[in-house]
VEXKE-41755 format. One record per residue (C-alpha): residue in one letter; y, z, x. Coordinates in nm, 3 decimals, always signed. Layout:
NODE  rest       py       pz       px
NODE     a        Y        Z        X
...
***
This chain:
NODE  rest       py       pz       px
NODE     x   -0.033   -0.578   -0.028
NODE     x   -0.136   -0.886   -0.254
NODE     x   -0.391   -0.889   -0.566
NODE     x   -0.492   -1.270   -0.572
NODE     x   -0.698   -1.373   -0.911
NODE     x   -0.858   -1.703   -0.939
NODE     x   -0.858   -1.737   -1.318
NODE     x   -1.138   -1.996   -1.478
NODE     x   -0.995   -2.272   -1.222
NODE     x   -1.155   -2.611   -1.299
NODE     x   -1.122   -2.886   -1.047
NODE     x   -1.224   -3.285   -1.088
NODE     x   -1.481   -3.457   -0.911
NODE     x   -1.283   -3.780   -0.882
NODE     x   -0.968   -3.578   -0.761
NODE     x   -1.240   -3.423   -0.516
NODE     x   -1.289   -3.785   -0.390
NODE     x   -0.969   -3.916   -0.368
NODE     x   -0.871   -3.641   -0.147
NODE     x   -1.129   -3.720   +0.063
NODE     x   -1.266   -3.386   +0.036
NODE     x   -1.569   -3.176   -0.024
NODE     x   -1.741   -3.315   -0.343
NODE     x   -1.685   -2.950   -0.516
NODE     x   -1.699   -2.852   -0.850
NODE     x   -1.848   -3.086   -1.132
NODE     x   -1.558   -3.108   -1.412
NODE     x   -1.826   -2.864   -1.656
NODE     x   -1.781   -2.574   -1.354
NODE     x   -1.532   -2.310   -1.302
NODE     x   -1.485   -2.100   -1.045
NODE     x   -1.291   -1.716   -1.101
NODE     x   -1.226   -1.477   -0.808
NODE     x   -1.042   -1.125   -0.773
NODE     x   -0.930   -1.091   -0.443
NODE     x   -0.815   -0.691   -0.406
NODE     x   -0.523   -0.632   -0.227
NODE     x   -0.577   -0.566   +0.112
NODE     x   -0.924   -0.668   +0.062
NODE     x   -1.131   -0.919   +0.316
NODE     x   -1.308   -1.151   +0.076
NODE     x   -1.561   -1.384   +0.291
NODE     x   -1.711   -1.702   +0.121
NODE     x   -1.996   -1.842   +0.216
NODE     x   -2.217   -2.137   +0.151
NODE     x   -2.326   -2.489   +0.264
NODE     x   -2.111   -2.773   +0.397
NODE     x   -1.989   -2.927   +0.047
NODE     x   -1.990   -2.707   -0.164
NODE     x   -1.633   -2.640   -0.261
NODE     x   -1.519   -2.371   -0.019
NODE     x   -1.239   -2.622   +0.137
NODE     x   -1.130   -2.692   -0.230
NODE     x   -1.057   -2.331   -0.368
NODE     x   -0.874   -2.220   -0.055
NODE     x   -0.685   -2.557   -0.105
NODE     x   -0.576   -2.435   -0.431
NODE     x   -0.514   -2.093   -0.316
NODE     x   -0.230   -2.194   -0.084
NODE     x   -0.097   -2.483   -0.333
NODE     x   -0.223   -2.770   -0.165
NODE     x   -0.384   -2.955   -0.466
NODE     x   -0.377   -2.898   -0.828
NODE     x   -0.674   -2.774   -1.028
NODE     x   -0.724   -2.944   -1.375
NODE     x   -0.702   -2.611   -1.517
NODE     x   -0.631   -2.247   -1.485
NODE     x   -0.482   -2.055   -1.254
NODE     x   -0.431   -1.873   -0.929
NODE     x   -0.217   -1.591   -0.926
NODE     x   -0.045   -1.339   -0.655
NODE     x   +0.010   -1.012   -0.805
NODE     x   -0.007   -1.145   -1.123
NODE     x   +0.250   -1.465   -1.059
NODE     x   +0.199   -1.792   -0.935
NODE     x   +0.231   -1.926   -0.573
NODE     x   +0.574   -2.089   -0.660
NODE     x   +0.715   -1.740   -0.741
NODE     x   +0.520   -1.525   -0.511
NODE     x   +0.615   -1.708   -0.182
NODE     x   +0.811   -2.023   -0.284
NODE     x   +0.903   -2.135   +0.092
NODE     x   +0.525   -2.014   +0.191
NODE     x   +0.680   -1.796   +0.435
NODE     x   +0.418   -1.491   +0.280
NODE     x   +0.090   -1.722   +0.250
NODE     x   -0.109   -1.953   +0.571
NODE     x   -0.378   -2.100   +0.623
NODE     x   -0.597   -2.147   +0.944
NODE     x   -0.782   -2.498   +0.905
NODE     x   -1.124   -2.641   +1.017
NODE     x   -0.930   -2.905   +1.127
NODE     x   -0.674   -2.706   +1.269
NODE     x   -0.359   -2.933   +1.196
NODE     x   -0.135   -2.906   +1.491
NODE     x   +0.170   -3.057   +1.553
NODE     x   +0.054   -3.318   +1.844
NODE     x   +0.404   -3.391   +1.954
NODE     x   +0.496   -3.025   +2.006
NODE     x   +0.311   -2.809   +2.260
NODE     x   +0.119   -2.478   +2.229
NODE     x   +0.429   -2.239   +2.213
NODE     x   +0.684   -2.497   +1.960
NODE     x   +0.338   -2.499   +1.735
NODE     x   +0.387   -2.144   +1.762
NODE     x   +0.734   -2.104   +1.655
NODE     x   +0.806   -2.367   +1.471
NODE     x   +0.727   -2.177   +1.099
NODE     x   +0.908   -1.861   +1.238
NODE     x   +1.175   -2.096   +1.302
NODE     x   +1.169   -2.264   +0.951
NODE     x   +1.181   -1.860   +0.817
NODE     x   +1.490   -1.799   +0.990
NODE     x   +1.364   -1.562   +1.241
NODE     x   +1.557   -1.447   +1.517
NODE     x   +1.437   -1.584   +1.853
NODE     x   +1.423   -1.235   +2.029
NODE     x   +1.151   -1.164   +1.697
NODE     x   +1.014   -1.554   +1.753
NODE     x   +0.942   -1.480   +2.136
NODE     x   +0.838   -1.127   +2.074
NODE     x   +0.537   -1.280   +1.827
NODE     x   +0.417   -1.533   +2.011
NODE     x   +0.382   -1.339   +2.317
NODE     x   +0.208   -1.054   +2.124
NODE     x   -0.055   -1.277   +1.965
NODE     x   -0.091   -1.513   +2.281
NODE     x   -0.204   -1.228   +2.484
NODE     x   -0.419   -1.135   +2.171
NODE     x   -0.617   -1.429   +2.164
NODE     x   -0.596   -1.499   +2.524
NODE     x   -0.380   -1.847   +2.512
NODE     x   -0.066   -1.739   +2.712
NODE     x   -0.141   -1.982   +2.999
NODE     x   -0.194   -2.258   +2.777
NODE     x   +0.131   -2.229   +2.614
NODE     x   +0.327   -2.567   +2.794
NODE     x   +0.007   -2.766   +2.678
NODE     x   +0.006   -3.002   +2.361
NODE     x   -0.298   -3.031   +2.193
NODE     x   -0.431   -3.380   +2.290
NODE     x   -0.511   -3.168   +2.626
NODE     x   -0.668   -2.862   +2.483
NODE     x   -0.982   -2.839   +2.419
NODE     x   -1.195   -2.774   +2.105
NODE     x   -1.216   -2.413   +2.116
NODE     x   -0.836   -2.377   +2.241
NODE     x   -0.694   -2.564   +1.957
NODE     x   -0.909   -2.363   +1.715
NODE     x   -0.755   -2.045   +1.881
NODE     x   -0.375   -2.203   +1.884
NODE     x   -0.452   -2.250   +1.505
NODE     x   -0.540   -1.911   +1.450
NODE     x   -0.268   -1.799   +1.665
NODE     x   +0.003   -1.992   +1.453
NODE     x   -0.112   -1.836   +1.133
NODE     x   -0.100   -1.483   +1.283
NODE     x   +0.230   -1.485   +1.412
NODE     x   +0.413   -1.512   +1.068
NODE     x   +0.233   -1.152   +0.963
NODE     x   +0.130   -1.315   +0.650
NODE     x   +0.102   -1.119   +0.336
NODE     x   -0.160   -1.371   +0.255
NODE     x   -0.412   -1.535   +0.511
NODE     x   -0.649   -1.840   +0.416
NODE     x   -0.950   -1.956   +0.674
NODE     x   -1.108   -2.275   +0.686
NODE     x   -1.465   -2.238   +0.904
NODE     x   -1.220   -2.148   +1.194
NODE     x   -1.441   -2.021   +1.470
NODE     x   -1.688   -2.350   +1.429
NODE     x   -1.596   -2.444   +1.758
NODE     x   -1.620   -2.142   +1.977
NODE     x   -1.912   -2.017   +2.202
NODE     x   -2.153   -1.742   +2.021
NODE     x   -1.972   -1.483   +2.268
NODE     x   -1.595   -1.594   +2.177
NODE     x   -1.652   -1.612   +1.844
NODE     x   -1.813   -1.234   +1.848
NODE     x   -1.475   -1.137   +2.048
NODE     x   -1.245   -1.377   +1.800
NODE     x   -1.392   -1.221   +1.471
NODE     x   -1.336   -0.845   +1.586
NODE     x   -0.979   -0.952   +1.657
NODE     x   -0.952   -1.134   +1.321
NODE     x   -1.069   -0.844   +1.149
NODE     x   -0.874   -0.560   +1.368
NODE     x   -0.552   -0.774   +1.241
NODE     x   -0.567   -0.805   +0.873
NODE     x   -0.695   -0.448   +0.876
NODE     x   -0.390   -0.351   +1.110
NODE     x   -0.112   -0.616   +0.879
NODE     x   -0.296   -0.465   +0.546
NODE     x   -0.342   -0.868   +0.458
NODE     x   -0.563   -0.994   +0.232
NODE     x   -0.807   -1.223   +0.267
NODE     x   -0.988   -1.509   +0.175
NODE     x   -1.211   -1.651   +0.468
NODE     x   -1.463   -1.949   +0.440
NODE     x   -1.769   -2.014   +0.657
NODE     x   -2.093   -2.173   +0.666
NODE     x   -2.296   -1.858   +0.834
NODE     x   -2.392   -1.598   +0.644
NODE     x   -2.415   -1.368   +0.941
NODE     x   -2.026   -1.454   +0.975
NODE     x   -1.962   -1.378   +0.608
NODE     x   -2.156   -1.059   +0.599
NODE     x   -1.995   -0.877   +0.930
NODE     x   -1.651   -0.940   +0.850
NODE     x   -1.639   -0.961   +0.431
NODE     x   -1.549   -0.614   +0.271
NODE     x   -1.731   -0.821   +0.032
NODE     x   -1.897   -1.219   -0.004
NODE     x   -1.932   -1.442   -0.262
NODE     x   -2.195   -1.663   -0.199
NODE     x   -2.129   -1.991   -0.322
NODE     x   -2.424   -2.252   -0.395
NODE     x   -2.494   -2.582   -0.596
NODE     x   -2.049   -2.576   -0.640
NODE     x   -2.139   -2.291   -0.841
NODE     x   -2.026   -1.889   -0.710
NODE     x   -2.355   -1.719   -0.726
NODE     x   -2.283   -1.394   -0.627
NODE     x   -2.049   -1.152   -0.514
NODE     x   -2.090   -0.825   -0.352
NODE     x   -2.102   -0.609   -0.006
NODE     x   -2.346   -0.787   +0.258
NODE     x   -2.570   -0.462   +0.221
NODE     x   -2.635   -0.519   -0.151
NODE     x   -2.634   -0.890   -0.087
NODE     x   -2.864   -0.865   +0.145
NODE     x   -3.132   -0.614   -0.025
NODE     x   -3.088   -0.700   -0.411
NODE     x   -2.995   -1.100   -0.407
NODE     x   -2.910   -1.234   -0.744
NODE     x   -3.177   -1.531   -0.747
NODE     x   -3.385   -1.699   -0.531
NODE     x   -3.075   -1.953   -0.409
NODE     x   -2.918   -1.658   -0.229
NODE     x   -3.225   -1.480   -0.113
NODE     x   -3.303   -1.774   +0.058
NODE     x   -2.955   -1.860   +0.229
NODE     x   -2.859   -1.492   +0.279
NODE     x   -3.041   -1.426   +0.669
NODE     x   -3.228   -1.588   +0.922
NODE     x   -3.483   -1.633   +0.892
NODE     x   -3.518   -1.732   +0.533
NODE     x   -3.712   -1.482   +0.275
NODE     x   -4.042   -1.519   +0.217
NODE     x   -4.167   -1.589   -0.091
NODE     x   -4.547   -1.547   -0.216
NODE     x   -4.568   -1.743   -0.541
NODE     x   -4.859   -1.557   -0.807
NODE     x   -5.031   -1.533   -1.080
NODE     x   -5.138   -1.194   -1.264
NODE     x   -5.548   -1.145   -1.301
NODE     x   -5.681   -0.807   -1.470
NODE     x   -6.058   -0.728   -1.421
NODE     x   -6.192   -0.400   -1.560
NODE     x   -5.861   -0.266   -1.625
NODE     x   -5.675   -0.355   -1.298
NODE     x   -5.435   -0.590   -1.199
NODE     x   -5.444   -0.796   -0.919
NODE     x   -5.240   -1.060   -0.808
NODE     x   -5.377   -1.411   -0.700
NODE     x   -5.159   -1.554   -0.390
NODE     x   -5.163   -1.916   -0.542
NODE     x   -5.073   -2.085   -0.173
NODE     x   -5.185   -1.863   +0.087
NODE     x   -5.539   -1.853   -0.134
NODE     x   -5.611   -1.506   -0.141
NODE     x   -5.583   -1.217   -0.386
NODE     x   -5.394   -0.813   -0.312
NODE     x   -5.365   -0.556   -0.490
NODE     x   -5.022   -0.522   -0.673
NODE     x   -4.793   -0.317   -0.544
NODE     x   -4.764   +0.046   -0.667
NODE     x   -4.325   -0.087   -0.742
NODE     x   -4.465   -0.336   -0.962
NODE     x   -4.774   -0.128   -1.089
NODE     x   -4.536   -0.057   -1.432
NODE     x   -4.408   -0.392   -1.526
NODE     x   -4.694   -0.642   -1.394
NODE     x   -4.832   -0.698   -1.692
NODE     x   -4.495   -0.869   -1.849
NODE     x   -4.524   -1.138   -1.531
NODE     x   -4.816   -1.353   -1.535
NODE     x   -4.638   -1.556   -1.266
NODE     x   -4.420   -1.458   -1.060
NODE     x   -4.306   -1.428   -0.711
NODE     x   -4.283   -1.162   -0.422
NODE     x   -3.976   -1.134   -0.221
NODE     x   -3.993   -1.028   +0.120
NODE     x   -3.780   -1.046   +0.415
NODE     x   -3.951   -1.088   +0.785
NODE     x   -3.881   -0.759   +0.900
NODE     x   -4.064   -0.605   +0.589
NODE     x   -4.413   -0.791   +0.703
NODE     x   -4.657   -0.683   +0.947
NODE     x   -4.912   -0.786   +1.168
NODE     x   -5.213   -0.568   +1.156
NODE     x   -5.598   -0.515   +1.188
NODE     x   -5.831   -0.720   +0.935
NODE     x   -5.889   -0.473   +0.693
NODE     x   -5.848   -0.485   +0.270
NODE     x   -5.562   -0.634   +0.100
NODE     x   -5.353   -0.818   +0.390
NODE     x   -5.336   -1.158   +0.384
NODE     x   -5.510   -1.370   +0.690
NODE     x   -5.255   -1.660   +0.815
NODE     x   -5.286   -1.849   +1.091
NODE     x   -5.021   -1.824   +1.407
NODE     x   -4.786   -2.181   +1.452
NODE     x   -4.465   -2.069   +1.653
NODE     x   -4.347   -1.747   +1.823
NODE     x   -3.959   -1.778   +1.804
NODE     x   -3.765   -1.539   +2.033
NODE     x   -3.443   -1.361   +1.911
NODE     x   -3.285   -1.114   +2.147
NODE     x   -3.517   -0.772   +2.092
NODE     x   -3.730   -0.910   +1.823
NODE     x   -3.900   -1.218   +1.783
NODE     x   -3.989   -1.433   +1.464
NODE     x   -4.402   -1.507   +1.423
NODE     x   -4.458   -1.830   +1.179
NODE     x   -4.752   -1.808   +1.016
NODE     x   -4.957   -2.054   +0.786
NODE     x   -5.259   -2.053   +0.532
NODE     x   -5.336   -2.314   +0.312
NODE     x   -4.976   -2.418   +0.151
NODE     x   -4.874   -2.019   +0.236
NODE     x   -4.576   -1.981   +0.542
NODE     x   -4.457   -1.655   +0.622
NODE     x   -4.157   -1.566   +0.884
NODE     x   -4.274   -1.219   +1.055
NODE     x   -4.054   -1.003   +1.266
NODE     x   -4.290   -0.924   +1.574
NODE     x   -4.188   -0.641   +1.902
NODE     x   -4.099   -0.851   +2.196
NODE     x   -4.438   -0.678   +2.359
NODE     x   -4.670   -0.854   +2.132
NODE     x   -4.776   -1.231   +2.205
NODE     x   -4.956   -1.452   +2.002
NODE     x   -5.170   -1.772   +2.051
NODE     x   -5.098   -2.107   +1.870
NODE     x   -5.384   -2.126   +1.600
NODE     x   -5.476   -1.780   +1.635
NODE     x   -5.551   -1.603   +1.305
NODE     x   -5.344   -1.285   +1.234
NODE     x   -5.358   -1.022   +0.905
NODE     x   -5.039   -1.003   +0.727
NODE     x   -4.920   -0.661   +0.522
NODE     x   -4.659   -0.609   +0.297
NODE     x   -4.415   -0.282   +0.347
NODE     x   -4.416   -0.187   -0.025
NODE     x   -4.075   -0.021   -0.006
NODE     x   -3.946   -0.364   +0.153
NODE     x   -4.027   -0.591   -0.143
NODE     x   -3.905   -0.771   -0.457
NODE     x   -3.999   -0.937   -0.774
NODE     x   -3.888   -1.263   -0.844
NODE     x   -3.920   -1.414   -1.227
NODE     x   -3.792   -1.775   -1.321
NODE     x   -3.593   -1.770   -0.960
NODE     x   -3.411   -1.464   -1.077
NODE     x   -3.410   -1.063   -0.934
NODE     x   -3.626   -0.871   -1.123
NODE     x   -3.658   -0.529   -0.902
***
């Protein structure tokens, strides 16, 4: 198994553009990684942001302006110098178009040397894998999105890489092929012991296959960790709000005190609560600050003392829950809602805060 270290690399903007690439890193940012051997390393962010770059670099397709990626402590051109140990699957997916499905297939096993009883032996193990054996006479020009996306992954796979590198590379699947893809995906780097570097756009992506994610914002890596504690105990506010759909919720306020309580004034939803019994021991160091609260941790209940009355704007179903939008002044809150309850346009609701289910949120950082 491989250790891969990204060490302080530094890459230029105006290399960035020359490529034609993502704009990633400005020339004052640095990006360092430890990728565990064995390990399935997900990175996530927006589009431009640097993810293409740094797996660019990983596999030695451009040059950082400084430091240094290393496999197992030495560089690519000693670990694999005929990148028979290292591939990539790209957004793009780069096939050959004058070869068809299977030459794509075997032309790097053939470039290793291998035997064609081991050549035909791989490609008709991962074909039926991925489903593509009756595609296999076909060049790409006549496959389709998806297809090519799957030949792409297919091509990588069959050289039982020490090393594997994705690029977005289930963008262009269905929601149910891509479910089906990503169990496979993971199944065989678990099964090869590979490690892994794999780049997407959806945090729901990132989070069910990453052993762990580093969530990548602003060209900057903001955080790394498991989904679970990326997920409950964000960094900042930049990864609260990327990490899950819908966003988290935050209630912007300001600390009051009246005859020796504290309360806390809900600056855009207009209203004041009570503070939380979590908070009850620091509030007094935050005179503004912010709640934290993801949907699921809101709920819709009976006027009554301390919940905060929004009005209803969109009911958005999701499978077995559903997403209630709600509004008050310059206040919007995402609510998960049962499936059973409806809700009229302009109807006015009470929200409540699950205590255990909320954070504190001081100069966009993660207080508690």
């Amino acid at each position: 198994m491989v250790d891969i270290s990204l060490i302080q690399v530094m890459f230029s903007e105006e290399d960035s553009e020359k490529e034609n690439l993502e704009n990633v890193l400005p020339t004052a940012d640095s990006v360092s990684l430890h990728v565990k051997a064995g390990e399935f390393l997900t990175l996530v962010g927006p589009v431009n942001n640097g993810k293409t770059r740094i797996l660019r670099a990983v596999v030695g397709l451009c040059e950082p302006i400084s430091g240094a990626v290393l496999f197992n402590g030495k560089p690519l051109s000693e670990f694999s110098p005929n990148y028979d140990k290292i591939a990539m699957v790209f957004q793009s997916q780069a096939l050959y178009p004058h070869m068809d499905v299977r030459q794509n297939l075997s032309f790097g096993l053939k470039m290793a040397n291998k035997s064609r009883k081991t050549i035909n032996a791989r490609i008709a193990e991962i074909s039926d894998l991925l489903g593509i054996s009756g595609i296999m006479n076909i060049k790409p020009k006549d496959l389709s999105r998806s297809q090519k996306q799957l030949v792409a992954i297919a091509r990588a796979f069959v050289k039982r890489p020490q090393v594997l590198v994705f690029d977005e590379p289930l963008s262009e699947l269905d929601s149910q092929l891509k479910i089906k893809v990503q169990s496979i995906i993971k199944r065989f780097c678990i099964n090869h012991q590979t490690t892994v570097i794999y780049a997407t756009r959806n945090p729901s992506e990132a989070m069910t296959l990453g052993d762990r994610v580093a969530c990548m914002i602003n060209g900057k890596v903001q955080q790394i960790d498991t989904s679970y504690q990326l997920y409950n105990k964000p960094m900042n506010e930049t990864v609260a709000h990327f990490i899950s759909y819908p966003e988290m919720n935050f209630l912007e306020f300001e600390t009051e005190k009246e005859n020796g309580s504290y309360f806390l004034n809900l600056v855009n939803a207009a209203c004041t609560i009570q503070v939380p019994k979590i908070f009850e021991n620091i509030i007094d160091s935050y005179p503004k600050a912010k709640i934290g609260v993801r949907a699921e941790n809101l709920k819709v209940v009976s006027e009554k003392p301390n919940t905060i009355p929004m009005v209803v704007e969109m009911q958005e179903y999701l499978g077995s829950q559903s997403i209630l939008y709600v509004s008050h002044e310059h206040q919007t809150l995402a609510v998960e809602v049962s499936l059973s309850k409806s809700y009229e346009l302009g109807e006015t609701v009470h929200i409540e805060l699950i205590e255990n289910g909320i954070h504190l949120f001081a100069d966009g950082n993660f207080v508690i």
